[in-house]
Each structure stands twice: as structure tokens, then as C-alpha cells.
C-alpha positions as CSV (number, residue, x, y, z in Angstrom):
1,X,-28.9,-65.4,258.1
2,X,-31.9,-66.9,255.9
3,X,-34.5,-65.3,258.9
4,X,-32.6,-62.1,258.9
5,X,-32.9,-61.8,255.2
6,X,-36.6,-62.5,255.5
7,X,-37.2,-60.0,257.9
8,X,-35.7,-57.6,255.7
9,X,-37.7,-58.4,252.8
10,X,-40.7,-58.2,254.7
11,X,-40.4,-55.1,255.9
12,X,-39.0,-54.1,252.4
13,X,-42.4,-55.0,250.8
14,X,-44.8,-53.9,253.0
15,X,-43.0,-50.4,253.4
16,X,-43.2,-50.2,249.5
17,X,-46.7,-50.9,249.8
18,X,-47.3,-47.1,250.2
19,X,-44.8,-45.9,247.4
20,X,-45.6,-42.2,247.8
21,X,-45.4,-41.9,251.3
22,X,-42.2,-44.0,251.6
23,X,-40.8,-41.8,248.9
24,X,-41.1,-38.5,250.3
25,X,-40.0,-39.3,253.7
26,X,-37.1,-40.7,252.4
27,X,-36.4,-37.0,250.6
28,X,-37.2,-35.7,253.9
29,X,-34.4,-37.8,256.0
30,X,-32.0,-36.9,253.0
31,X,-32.8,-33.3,253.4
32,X,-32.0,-33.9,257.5
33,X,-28.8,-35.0,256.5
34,X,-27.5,-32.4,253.8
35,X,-29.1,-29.9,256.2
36,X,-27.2,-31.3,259.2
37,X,-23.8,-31.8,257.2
38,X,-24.4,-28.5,255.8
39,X,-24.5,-27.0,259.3
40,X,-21.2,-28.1,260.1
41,X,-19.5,-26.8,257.5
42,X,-21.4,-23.3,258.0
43,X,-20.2,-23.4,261.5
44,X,-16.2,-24.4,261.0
45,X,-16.3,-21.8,258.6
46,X,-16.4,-19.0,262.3
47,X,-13.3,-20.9,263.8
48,X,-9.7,-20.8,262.9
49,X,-9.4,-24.4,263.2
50,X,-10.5,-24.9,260.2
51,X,-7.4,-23.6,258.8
52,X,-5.8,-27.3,259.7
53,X,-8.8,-29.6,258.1
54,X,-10.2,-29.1,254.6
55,X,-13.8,-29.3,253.4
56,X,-12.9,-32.9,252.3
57,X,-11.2,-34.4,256.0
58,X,-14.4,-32.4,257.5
59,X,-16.9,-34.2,255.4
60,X,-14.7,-37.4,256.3
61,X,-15.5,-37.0,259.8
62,X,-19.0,-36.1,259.5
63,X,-20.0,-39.1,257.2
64,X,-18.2,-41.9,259.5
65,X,-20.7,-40.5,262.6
66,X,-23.8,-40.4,260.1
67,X,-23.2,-43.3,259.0
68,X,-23.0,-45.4,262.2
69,X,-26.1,-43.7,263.4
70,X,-28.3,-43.9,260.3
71,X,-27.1,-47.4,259.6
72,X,-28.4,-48.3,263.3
73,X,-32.0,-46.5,262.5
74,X,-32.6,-48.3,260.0
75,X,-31.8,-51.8,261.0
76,X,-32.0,-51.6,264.5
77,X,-34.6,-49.8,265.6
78,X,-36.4,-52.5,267.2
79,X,-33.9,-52.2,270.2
80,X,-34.7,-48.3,270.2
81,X,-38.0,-49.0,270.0
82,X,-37.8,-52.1,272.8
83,X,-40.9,-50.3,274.9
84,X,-43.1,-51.1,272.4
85,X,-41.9,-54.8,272.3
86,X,-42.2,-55.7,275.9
87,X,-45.7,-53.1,276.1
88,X,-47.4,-55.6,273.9
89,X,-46.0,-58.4,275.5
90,X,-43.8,-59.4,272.2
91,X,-41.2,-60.1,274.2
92,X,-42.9,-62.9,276.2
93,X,-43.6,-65.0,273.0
94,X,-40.5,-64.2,271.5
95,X,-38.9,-66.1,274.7
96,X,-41.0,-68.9,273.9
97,X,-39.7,-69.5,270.5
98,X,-37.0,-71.6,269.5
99,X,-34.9,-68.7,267.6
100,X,-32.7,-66.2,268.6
101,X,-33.8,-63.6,271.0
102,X,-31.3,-60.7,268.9
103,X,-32.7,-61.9,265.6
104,X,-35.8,-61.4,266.6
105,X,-35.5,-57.9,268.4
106,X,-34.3,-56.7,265.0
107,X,-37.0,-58.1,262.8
108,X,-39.3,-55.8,265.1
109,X,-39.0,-53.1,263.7
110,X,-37.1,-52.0,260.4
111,X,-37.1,-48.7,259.3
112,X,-36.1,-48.7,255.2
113,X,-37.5,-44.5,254.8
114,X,-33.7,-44.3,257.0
115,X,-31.9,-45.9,254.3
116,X,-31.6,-42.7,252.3
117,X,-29.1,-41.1,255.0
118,X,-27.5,-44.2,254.9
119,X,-26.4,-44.3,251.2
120,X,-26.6,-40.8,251.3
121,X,-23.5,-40.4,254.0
122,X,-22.3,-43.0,252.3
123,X,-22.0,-41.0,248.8
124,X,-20.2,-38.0,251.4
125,X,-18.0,-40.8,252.8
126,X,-16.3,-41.5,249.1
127,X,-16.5,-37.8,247.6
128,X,-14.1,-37.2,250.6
129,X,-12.0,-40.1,250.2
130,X,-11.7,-39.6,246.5
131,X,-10.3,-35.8,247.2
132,X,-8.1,-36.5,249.8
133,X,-4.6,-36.8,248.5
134,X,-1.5,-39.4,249.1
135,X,-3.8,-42.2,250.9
136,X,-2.9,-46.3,250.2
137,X,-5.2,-48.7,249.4
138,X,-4.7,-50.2,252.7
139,X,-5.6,-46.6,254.1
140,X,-8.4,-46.7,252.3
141,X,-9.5,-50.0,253.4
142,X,-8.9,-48.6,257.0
143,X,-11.2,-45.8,256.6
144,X,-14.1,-48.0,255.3
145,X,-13.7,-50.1,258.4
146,X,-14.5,-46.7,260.6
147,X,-17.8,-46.8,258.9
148,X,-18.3,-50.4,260.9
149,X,-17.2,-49.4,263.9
150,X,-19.4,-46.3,263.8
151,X,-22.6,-48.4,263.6
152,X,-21.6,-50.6,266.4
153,X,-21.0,-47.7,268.9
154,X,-24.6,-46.7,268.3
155,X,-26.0,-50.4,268.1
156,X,-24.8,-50.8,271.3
157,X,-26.3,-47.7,272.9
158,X,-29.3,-48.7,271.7
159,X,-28.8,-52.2,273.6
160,X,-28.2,-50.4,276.5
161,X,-31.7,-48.4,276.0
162,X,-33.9,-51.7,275.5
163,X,-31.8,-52.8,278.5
164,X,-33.6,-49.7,281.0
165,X,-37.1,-50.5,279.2
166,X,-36.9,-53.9,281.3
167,X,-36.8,-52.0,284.6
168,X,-39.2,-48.8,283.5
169,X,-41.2,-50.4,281.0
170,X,-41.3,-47.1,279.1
171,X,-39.0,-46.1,276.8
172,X,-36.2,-43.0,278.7
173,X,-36.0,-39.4,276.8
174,X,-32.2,-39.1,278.6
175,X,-31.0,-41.6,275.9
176,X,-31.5,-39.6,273.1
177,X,-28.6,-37.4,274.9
178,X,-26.4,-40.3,274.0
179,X,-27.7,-41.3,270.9
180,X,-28.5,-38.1,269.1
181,X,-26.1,-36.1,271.3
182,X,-22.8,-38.1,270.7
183,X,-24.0,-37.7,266.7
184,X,-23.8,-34.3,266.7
185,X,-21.0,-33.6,269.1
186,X,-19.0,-36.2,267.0
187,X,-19.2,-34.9,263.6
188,X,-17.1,-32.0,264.7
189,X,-13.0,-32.1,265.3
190,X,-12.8,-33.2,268.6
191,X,-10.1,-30.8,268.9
192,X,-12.1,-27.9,269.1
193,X,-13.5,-29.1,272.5
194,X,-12.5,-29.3,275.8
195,X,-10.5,-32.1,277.0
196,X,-13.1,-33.1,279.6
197,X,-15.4,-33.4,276.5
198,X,-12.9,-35.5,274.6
199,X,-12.5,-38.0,277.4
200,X,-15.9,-38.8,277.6
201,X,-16.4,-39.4,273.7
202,X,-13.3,-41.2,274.4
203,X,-13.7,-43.8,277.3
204,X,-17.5,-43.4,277.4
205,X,-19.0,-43.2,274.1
206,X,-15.8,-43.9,271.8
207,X,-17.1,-41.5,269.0
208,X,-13.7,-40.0,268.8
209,X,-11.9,-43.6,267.9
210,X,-14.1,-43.6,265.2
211,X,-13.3,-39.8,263.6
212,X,-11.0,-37.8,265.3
213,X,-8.1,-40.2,266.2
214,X,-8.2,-42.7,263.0
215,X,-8.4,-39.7,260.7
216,X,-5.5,-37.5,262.1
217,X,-3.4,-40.8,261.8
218,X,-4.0,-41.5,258.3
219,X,-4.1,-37.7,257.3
220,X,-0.8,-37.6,258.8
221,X,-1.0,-35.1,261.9
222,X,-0.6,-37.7,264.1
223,X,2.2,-40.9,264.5
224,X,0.8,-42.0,267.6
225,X,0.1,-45.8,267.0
226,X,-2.2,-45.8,269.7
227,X,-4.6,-43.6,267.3
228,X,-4.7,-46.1,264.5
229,X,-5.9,-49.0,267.1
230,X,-8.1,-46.3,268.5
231,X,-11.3,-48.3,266.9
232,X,-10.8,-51.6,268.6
233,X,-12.5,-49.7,271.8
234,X,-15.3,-49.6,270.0
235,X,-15.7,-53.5,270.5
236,X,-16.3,-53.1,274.6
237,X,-19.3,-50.9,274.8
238,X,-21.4,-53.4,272.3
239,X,-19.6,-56.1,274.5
240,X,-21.0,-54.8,277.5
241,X,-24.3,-54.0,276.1
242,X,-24.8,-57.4,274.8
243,X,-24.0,-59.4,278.4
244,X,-25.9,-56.6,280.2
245,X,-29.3,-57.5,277.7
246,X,-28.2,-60.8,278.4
247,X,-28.4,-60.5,281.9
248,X,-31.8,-58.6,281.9
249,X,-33.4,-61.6,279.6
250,X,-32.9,-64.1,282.3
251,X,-34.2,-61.9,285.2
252,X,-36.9,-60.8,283.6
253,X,-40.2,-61.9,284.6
254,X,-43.4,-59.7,282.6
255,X,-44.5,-57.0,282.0
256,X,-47.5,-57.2,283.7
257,X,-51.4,-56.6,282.1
């Protein structure tokens, strides 16, 4: 924990070393976010099945998803970023020293310009709690959890990307399908797609245990109990993405010159 806080310090300071530049790019990934939340609501706005969900439960759903994702730019973004760490042959001395493989992936790269669409969907994650009405504490507490489980969907599909880099070297486009495209399918109702759709940001990419099934327990549309341990699936994917990097550390033999 000591080395982790390091890292983070590091990175912290030396970002900060340009003020002005870290500053406005921080604006800018706010801006990507209030433009991209603001999208969503523009676009429920055409569909009658926004008569069921309020502003509020919308901006609910849409600041769990940006949350998990942001939260996994910032911090983790040296497993996203995993072709540059076996490219310069990082990787090779990072086997050779005695810490932690994981630990040291993450203090690769941090990204602290991404920490303004952090905080920022996390100020749209409690203007939507505080305006949604007849919720318990414990409720409360539940929906705060989401915003855990969010980040580890995306931390582990950006496992599974460092995982391809040990095979192509380069870093794969396709990912971003996954990454960026389960972001922006899942700040949506999953209702309002088809139930092929669902399944996969069900079983596949659990985005939907994360928004769509926790919230319309809690809001009430829902008694299924199944929807309120919906979450827990969000604990295989990382699971498997760990034991798969795990597995591509011990066969892997260079990079090459």
C-alpha cells in the first residue's frame, strides 16, 4: 500500500509540474463528460421510455458507467497502455524485481488530467441520489457499492487487453469496442435494447448488473432478488482476467530487440 501511495504521489507531482496544461485538459475531459451525459438525456428525450425513468434515475445510470470507466483511466491505464510496457522492455525488469508484478503495471502509467470525470460523475452520482425519493440508508449504501463494481468491470477488460499485447506486442484497436463501447451502450436503460443486446452486457460484459438491474430493484420496478445480487457477476470477469494475465506472465519469454 506504501508503494502504491508513492506511485501516486509521483505521478501527482510531476503532472502538476505543468500546471496550465494539466489544468485545461482536465476542463477538457469535464467538458467530454457533461457533453456525453448531456447527450443521453437529449436522446431519451425522442423515446417514450422515458416516461418510466426521470432525469434523476437516468443520471443514476449514467454516472455508475462513468464512473467505473473514468476511475479505470485514471488509475489503471498502465494495463491499457501495456504495449508500451513490454515495447520498452519494462516488463522484463519489472520480472526481475522483488515486488509485485500488478503494483507495478499500475505505477506505469497514471493519468491524474482523468480525475476530473471521476469526481465529476461522482458529483452526478449524488445530485441523483439526493432527488430520488423513498430510498434507506442501506439503499443508499447499495448504490455506492455499484460505483465499485463499475470500475472493476472496466479494470478487468483492461487486464484482458495487456493480456493480447503479450501475443501481438501492439496494442488491438477492437478493444476499444469493449471498453468505450460497453460505456456508452451502458449508460442507456438497458430496456430500450434488444434482448440479444442485453444478454451480452449481461453474461459478457456485466454492464447491466451494474445499472440496469440494481437500479430497477431499488427504484422499485423490480422484486426479482436475483437483480439486487446482479453485481456479484461483476467479480468473474476481473477473476478471469487476473488468472489469464497470470498465465501469460509465466509463458512469456521477450519481447524481442
Amino acid at each position: 500500500m506504501k508503494l502504491i501511495i508513492k506511485y501516486i504521489g509521483m505521478y501527482l507531482k510531476s503532472q502538476l509540474e505543468y500546471k496550465s496544461s494539466f489544468i485545461l485538459t482536465c476542463i477538457a475531459q469535464l467538458l467530454t463528460l457533461s457533453l456525453s451525459s448531456f447527450m443521453v438525456f437529449i436522446l431519451m428525450d425522442k423515446f417514450d421510455f422515458l416516461d418510466s425513468y426521470n432525469i434523476y434515475e437516468l443520471m443514476l445510470g449514467v454516472s455508475i458507467v462513468q464512473f467505473g470507466f473514468s476511475f479505470s483511466e485514471c488509475f489503471f491505464r498502465g494495463f491499457d497502455k501495456f504495449e508500451e510496457v513490454i515495447k520498452k522492455g519494462n516488463l522484463d525488469l519489472m520480472l526481475i524485481r522483488p515486488r509485485n508484478i500488478y503494483v507495478q503495471v499500475f505505477g506505469s502509467n497514471i493519468e491524474f488530467t482523468k480525475i476530473s470525470r471521476v469526481l465529476g460523475s461522482l458529483v452526478l452520482f449524488i445530485i441523483a441520489i439526493s432527488h430520488i425519493e423513498n430510498i434507506s440508508w442501506i439503499g443508499i449504501i447499495y448504490l455506492y457499492m455499484l460505483l465499485l463494481f463499475s470500475s472493476m468491470i472496466y479494470i478487468a477488460l483492461f487486464i484482458f487487453s495487456a493480456c493480447f499485447c503479450f501475443k501481438t506486442v501492439e496494442g488491438l484497436e477492437f478493444m476499444n469496442i469493449f471498453t468505450d463501447g460497453s460505456r456508452e451502450f451502458g449508460q442507456y436503460p438497458m430496456g430500450l435494447f434488444r434482448r440479444e443486446v442485453v444478454l451480452v452486457f449481461t453474461f459478457l460484459i456485466p454492464i447491466a448488473c451494474v445499472n440496469y438491474y440494481p437500479i430497477s430493484y431499488i427504484l422499485g420496478r423490480s422484486n426479482n432478488i436475483w437483480y439486487l445480487v446482479s453485481p456479484l457477476l461483476c467479480i468473474i470477469p476481473l477473476l478471469i482476467a487476473i488468472l489469464t494475465f497470470n498465465k501469460c506472465i509465466k509463458h512469456y519469454e521477450g519481447a524481442g530487440s
